[in-house]
C-alpha positions as CSV (number, residue, x, y, z in Angstrom):
1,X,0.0,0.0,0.0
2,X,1.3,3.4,-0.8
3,X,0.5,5.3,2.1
4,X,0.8,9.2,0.6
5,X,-2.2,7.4,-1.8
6,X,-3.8,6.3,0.9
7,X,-3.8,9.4,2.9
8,X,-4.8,11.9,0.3
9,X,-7.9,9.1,-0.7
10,X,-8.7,9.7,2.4
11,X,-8.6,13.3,3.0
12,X,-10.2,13.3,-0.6
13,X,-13.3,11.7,0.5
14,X,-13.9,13.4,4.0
15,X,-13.5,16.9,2.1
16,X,-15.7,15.6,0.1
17,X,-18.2,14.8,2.7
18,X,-17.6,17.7,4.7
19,X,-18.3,20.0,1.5
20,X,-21.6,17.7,0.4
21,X,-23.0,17.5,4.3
22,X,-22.8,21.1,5.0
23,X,-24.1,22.0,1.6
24,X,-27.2,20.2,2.4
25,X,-27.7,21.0,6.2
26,X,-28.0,24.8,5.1
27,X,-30.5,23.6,2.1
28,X,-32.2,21.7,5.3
29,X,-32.3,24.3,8.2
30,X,-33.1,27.0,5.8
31,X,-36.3,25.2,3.9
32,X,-37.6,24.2,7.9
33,X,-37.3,27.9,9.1
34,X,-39.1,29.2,6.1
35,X,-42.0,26.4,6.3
36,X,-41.7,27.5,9.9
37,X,-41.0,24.2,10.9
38,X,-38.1,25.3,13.0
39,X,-37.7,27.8,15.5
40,X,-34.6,30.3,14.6
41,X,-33.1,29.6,18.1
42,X,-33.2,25.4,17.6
43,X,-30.3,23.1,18.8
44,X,-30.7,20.0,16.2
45,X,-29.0,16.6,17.2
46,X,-27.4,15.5,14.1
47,X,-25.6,12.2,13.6
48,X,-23.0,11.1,11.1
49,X,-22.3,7.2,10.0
50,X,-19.4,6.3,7.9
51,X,-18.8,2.8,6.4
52,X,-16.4,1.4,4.4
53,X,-17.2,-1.8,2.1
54,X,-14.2,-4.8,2.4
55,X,-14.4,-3.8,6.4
56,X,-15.8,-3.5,9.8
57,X,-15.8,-0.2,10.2
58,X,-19.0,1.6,10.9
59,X,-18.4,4.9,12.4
60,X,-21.0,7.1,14.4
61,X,-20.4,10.6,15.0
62,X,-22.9,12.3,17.3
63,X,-23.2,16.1,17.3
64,X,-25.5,19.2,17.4
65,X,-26.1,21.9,15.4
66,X,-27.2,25.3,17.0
67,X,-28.7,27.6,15.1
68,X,-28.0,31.0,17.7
């Protein structure tokens, strides 16, 4: 395994991830508060999973997003 590949595959796909996700929380938050399905002040649990095929892994990341 070449590990510089490896690593930058990696970073590749969380950008990736990071870019998509946040890309369509705003989309999400903003469409609620304007259907007036959310309040402007809300705290939102949100929840990431991460798998990768060939493995075991099945990461869950727990967090919240405030929106004051």
């Amino acid at each position: 395994m070449n590990e510089d590949v490896f690593n930058m595959s990696v970073r590749k796909f969380l950008k990736q991830v990071g870019v998509t996700a946040q890309r369509e929380i705003e989309t999400a938050v903003r469409e609620a508060l304007s259907r007036g399905g959310l309040s402007g002040n809300a705290r939102l649990p949100a929840k990431a999973v991460v798998t990768l095929a060939g493995t075991d892994l099945k990461l869950v990341v727990d967090g919240e997003i405030e929106l004051e």
